[in-house]
C-alpha positions in Angstrom: 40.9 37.6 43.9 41.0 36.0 40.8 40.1 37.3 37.4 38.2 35.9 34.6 39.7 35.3 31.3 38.1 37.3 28.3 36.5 34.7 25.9 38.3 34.9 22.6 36.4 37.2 19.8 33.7 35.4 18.0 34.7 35.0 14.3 32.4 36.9 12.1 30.7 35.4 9.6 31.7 35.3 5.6 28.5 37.7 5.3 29.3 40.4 7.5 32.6 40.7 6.3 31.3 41.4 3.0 28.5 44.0 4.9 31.4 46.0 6.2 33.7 46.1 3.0 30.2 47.1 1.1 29.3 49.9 4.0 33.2 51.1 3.6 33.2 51.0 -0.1 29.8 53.0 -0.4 30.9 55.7 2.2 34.0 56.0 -0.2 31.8 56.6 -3.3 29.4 59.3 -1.4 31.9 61.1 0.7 34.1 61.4 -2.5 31.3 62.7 -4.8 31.1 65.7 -2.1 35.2 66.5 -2.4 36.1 65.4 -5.6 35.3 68.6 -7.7 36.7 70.9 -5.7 39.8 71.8 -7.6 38.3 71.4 -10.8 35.9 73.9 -10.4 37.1 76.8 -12.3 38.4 74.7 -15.4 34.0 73.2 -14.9 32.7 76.9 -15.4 35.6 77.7 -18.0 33.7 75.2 -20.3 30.3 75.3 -19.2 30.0 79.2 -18.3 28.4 80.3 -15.0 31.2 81.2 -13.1 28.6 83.7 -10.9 27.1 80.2 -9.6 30.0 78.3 -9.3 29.6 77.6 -5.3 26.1 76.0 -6.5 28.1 72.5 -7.7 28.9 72.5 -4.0 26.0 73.5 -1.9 23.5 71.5 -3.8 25.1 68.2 -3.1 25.6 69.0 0.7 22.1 70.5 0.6 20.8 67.7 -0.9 22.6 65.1 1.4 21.5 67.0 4.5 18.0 66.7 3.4 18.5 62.9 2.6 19.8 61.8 6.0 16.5 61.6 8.0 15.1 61.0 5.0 17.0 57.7 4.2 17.5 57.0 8.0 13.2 56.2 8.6 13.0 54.2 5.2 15.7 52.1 5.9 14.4 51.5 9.4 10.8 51.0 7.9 11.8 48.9 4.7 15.3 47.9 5.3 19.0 49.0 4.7 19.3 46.9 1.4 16.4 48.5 -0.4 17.8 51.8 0.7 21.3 51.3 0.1 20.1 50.1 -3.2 17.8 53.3 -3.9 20.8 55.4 -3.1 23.6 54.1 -5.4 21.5 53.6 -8.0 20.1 57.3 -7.9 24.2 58.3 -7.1 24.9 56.2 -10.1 22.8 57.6 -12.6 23.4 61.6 -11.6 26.9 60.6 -11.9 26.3 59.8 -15.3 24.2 62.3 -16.3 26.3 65.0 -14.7 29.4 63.4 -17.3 26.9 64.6 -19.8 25.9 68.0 -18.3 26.3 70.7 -21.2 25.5 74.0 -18.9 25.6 74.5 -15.2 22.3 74.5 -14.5 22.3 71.0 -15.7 25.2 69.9 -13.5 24.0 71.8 -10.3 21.0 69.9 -10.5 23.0 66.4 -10.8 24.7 67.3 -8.3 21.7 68.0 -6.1 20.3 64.3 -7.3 24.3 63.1 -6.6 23.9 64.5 -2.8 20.5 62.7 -2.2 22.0 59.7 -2.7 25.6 60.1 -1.3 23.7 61.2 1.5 21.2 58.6 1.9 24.0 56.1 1.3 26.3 58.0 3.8 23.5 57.1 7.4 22.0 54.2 5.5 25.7 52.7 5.8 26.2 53.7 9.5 23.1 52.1 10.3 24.1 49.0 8.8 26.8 48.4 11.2 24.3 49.1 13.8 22.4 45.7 12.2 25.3 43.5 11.8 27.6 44.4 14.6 26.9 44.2 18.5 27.5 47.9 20.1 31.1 46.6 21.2 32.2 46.1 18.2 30.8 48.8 16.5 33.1 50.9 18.1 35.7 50.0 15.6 34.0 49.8 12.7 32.5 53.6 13.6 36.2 54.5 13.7 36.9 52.8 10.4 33.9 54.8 8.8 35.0 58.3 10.8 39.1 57.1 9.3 37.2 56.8 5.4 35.6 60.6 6.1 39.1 62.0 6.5 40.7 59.9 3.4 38.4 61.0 1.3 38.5 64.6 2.4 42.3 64.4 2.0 42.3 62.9 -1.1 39.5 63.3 -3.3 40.8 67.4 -3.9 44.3 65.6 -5.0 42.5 62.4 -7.5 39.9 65.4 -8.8 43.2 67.5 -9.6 45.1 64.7 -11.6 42.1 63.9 -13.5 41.3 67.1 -14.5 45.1 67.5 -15.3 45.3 64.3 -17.6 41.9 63.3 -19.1 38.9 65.5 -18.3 36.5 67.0 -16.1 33.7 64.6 -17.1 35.8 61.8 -15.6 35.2 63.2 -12.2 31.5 61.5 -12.3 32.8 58.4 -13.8 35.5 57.4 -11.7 33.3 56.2 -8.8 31.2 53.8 -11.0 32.6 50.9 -10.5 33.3 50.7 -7.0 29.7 51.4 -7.1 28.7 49.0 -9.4 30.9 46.4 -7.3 29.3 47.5 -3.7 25.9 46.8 -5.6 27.0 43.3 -6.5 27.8 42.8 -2.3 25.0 44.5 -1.0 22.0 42.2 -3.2 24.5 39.1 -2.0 24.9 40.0 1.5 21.8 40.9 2.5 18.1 39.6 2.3 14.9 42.2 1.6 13.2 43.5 5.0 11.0 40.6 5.9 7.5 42.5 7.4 4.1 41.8 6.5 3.0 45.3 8.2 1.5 48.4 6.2 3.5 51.2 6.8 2.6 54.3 7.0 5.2 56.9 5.6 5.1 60.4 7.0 5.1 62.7 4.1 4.1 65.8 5.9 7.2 65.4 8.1 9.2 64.8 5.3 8.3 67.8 3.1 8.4 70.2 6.2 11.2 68.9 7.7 13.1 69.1 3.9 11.8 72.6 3.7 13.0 73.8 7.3 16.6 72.4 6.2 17.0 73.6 2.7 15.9 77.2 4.1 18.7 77.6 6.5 21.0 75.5 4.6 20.6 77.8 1.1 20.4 81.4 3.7 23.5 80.0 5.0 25.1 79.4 1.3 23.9 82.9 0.0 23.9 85.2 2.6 27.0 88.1 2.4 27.6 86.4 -1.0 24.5 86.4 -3.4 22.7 88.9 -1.4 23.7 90.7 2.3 22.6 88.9 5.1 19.9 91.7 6.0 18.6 92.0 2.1 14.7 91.2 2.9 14.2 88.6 0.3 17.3 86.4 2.1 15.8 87.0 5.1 12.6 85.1 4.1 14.7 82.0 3.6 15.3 81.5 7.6 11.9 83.1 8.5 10.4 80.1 6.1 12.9 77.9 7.8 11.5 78.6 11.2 8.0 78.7 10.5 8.3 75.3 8.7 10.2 73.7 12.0 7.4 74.7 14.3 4.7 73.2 12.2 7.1 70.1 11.8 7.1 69.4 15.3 3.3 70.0 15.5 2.8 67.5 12.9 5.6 65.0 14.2 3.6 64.9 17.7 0.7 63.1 15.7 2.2 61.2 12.6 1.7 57.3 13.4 5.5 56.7 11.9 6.9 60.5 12.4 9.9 60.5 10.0 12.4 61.9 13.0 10.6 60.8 16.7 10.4 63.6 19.0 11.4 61.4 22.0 14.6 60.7 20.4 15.3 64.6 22.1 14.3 63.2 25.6 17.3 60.5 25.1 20.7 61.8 26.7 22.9 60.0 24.2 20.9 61.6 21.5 20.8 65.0 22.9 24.5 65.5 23.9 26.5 63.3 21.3 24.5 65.3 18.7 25.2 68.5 20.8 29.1 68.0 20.2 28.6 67.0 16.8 27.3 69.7 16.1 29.6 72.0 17.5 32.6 70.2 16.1 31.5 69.9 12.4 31.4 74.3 13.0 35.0 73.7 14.2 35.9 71.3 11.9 34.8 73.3 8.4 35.8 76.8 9.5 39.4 75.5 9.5 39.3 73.4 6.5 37.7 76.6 5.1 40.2 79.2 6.2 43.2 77.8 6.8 44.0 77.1 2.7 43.4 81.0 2.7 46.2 82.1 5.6 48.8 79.7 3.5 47.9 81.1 0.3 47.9 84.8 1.3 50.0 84.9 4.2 52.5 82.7 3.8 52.4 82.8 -0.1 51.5 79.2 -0.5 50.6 77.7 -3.8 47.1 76.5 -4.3 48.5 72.9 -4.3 50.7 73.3 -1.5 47.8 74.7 0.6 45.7 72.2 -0.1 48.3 69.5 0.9 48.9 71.5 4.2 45.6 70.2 6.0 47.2 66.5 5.3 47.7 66.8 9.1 44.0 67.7 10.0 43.4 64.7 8.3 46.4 62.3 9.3 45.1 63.6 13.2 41.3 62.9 12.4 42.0 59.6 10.7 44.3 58.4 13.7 42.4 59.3 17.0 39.1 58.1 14.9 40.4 54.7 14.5 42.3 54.7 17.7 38.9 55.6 19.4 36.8 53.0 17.8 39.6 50.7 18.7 39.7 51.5 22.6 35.7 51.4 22.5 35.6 47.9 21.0 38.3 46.6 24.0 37.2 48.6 27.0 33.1 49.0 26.1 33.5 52.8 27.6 33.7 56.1 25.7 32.4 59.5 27.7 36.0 60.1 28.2 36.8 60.5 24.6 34.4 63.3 23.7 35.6 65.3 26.6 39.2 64.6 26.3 39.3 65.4 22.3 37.3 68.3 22.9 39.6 69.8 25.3 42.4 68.8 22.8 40.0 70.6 19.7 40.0 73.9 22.2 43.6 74.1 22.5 44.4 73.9 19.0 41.9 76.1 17.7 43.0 78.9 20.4 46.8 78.1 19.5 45.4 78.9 15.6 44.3 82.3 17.0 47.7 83.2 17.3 49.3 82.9 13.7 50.7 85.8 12.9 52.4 86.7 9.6 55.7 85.1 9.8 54.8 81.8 12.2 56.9 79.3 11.1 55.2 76.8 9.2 56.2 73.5 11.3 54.4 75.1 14.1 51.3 76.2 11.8 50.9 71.9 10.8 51.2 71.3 14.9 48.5 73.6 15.5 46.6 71.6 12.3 47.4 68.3 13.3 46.1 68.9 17.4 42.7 70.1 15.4 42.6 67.1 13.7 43.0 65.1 16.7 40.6 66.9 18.4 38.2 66.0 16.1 38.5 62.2 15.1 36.8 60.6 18.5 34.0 62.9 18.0 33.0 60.8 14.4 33.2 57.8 16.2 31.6 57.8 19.5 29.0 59.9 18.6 27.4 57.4 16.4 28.5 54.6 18.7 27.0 55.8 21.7 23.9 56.7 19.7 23.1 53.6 18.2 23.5 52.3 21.8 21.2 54.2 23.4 17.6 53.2 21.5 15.9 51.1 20.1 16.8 49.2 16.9 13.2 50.3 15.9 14.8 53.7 15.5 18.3 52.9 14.6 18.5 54.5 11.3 17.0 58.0 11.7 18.3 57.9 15.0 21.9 57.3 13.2 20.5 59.9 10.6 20.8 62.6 13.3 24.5 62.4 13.7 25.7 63.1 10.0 22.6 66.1 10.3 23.5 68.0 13.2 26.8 68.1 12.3 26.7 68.8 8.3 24.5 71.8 9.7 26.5 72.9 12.5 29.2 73.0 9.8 26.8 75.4 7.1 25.7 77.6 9.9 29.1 77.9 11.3 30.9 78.5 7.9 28.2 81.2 7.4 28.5 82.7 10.9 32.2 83.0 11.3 32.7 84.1 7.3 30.4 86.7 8.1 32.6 87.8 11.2 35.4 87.5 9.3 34.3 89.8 6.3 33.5 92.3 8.9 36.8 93.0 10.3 38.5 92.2 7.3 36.4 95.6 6.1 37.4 96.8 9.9 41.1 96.1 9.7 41.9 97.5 5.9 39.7 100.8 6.5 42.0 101.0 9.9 45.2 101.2 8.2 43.3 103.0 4.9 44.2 101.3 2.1 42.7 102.9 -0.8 42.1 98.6 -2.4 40.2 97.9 0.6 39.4 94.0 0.7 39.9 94.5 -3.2 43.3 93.9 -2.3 44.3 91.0 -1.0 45.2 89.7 -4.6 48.5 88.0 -5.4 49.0 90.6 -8.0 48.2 93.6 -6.2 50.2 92.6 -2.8 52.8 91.9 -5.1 52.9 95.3 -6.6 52.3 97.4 -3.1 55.8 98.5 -1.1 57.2 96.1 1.8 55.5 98.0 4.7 52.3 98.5 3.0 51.9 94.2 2.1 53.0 94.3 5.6 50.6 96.4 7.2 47.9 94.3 5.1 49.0 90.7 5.6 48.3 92.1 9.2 45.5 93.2 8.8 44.3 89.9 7.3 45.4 87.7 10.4 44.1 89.8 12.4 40.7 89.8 11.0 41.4 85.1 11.4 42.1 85.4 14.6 38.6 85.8 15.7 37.5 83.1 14.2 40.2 80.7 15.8 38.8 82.2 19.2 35.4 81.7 18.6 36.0 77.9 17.5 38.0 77.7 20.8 35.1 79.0 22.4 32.9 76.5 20.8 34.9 73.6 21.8 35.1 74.3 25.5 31.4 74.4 25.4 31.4 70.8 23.7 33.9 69.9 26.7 31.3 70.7 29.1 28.8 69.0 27.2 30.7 65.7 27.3 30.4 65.7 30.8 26.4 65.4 30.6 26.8 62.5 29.1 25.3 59.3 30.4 27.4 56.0 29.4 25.9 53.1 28.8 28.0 50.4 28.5 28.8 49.0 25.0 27.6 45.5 25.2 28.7 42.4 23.2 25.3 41.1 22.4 24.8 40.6 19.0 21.5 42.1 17.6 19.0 41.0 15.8 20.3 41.5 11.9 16.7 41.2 9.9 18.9 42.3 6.6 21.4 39.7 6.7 21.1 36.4 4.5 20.1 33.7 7.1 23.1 31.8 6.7 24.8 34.2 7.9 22.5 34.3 11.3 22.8 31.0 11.6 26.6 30.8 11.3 26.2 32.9 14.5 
């Protein structure tokens, strides 16, 4: 039997090309605000004071940005993905600024906040804009391009926020993103056209406001509890009991809203429910190693703070590989459920093979079991958001993509907060075992460094063993996402090219 000859690939037009480099160079400028100030931290609160609320510079932009994804992702579908994208680096633009300025911490925590609406409203507003210019084939890739950017600027945004700190200063850190900002601007008011409708929308405040309240609950519970205040203290406990209360009357209100800000029937679609499912699970995965490995090198294996943070290169190098790799089989073969399932299987056995460091693992062997996690994760930031956008309708496409980034930023806050909480807990366990009179006080460089060989000994043990439930527990959570991949209904990516109401219409015509 004879086989037909794939056409060759369409050329894309001049316009889209400059869509994609603008969706690439906006993710850059978002997903570094989030990473960039990480090593700077303590020299921030040296000048600005506050060092009791120095986690707040970080939890108010990934607060903010998980309240901005639905947010963004039903404007841009009501109004367009150039007003939006617009709205966002603007608003990312200008907190940048003002943060430069900041002359306490209050100040800069709340810049930050304003920085993490719009990195996160720039962050789904640019997936979705692949989703307008791209048919579902091709997406594929350019998913894998955006899940590769995630894991750059993860990688390196710690290292460029280090060597500006080291050779000009902190305020830098707000400035440097400015003019690839101001440049993706430029592209975006070429490139695209304003959102031609004639319709009166209706926006759905009451879904907005309780749906931001239900987030920011669990999200700040998540952020103080065992830290701030103990997770049982009655005044943190009102955080998730708000949280709750303000879900349920969200989907009361979402059932009637005439343009409800995150559709309930998006839960009814498979692609929605299981690719979110996995994300979800994965991002808890993903951010409880990034979060506890640096602290088994720098402890354990007597790491410095530098070297630590360069030994998750190979989470990365894995993420950024199988990501692209994945976006690159979806675009040729127009299939995906196996990736999920395969990666997830991959995620499981590298999180159970980090459950067996011990104290003197030999640190090629540590980067192997790094590296498998990162490869474990990568196909996960593509194909979710692939098979998503393939699966409904373009009506929906931007809250719809929304999800994806939401589910997982708070599968990673709730599972950072669940397994830290585990972890303090038989940390306490494991040093009142062996009865060291320090307690958890003591897992200092200075202190181990005074205490006799068998006592570090006996508490470097102590402290792997109280990681090692963690790495289990991740394990754990990855099998479930492998038998969650198997629910999922595949819907062939097709090649169609969809209706692009954003683009310039030379560009649609050049089609």
């Amino acid at each position: 039997m004879s086989q037909s000859i794939p056409p060759a690939p369409e050329e894309k037009p001049a316009n889209v090309r400059l869509v994609i480099g603008a969706v690439i160079a906006t993710l850059l400028v978002a997903s570094l605000g989030q990473t960039i100030i990480t090593t700077a931290l303590p020299i921030i609160v040296g000048e600005l004071g506050g060092i009791e609320h120095i986690s707040w510079a970080i939890t108010a932009y990934l607060l903010a940005a998980t309240v901005a994804a639905p947010v963004f992702g039903k404007l841009g579908d009501m109004y367009g993905r150039k007003l939006m994208l617009q709205v966002g680096l603007g608003l990312f633009m200008v907190a940048s600024v003002i943060a430069a300025l900041s002359v306490d911490l209050t100040m800069l925590v709340a810049c930050r906040f304003l920085q993490g609406f719009g990195g996160g409203g720039l962050i789904v507003t640019a997936m979705a804009a692949v989703g307008d210019v791209l048919p579902a084939r091709e997406r594929g890739k350019a998913q894998g391009f955006i899940g590769a950017s995630f894991g750059v600027s993860t990688a390196i945004g710690p290292l460029i926020g280090g060597l500006i700190v080291q050779t000009l200063s902190w305020r830098w850190l707000f400035l440097v993103n400015l003019p690839i900002g101001l440049i993706a601007f430029a592209v975006i008011a070429v490139a695209f056209q304003p959102h031609a409708t004639s319709v009166k929308r209706k926006i759905d405040y009451a879904g907005a406001i309780l749906l931001t309240v239900s987030l920011s609950s669990l999200v700040i519970y998540t952020s103080i509890g065992g830290t701030v205040m103990p997770w049982l203290d009655p005044l943190a406990l009102s955080l998730p009991v708000v949280g709750i209360v303000s879900l349920i009357a969200f989907v009361l209100v979402e059932r009637k809203a005439a343009e409800p800000i995150l559709p309930l029937y998006l839960f009814r679609n498979n692609a929605f429910l299981v690719s979110n499912g996995v994300g979800f699970i994965v991002g808890t995965v993903m951010f409880g190693t990034i979060t506890y490995m640096p602290s088994y090198l720098l402890i354990v294996q007597g790491f410095a703070p530098t070297q630590a943070g360069l030994a998750l290169l190979p989470l990365m190098i894995g993420l950024i590989g199988t990501s692209t790799l994945s976006g690159m089989y979806m675009s040729r073969t127009g299939r995906y459920k196996l990736l999920p399932i395969v990666s997830s299987a991959v995620l499981a056995v590298g999180a159970l093979l980090l459950g067996t460091l011990g104290t003197d693992t030999p640190f090629p062997l540590v980067m192997l079991y790094v590296l498998l996690v990162g490869i474990g994760i990568g196909p996960v930031m593509s194909v979710g958001v692939a098979a998503i956008q393939n699966a409904v309708p373009h009506s929906v496409l931007g809250v719809a993509t929304a999800s994806a980034q939401m589910f997982r930023q708070i599968g990673g806050s709730l599972g950072v907060a669940v397994l830290g909480a585990i972890f303090a807990n038989r940390l306490a366990y494991e040093t009142a075992a062996i009865g060291h009179p320090e307690g958890t006080a003591g897992f200092n460089a200075d202190i181990l460094a005074t205490m006799p060989a068998a006592e570090q000994a006996a508490m470097l043990q102590a402290y792997v063993s109280a990681l090692h439930p963690i790495f289990w527990i991740a394990a754990i959570a990855a099998v479930v996402a492998f038998v969650i991949g198997w629910l999922l209904v595949e819907i062939p990516l097709s090649d169609r090219r969809p209706e692009r109401m954003d683009l310039e219409p030379e560009a649609q015509a050049a089609e």
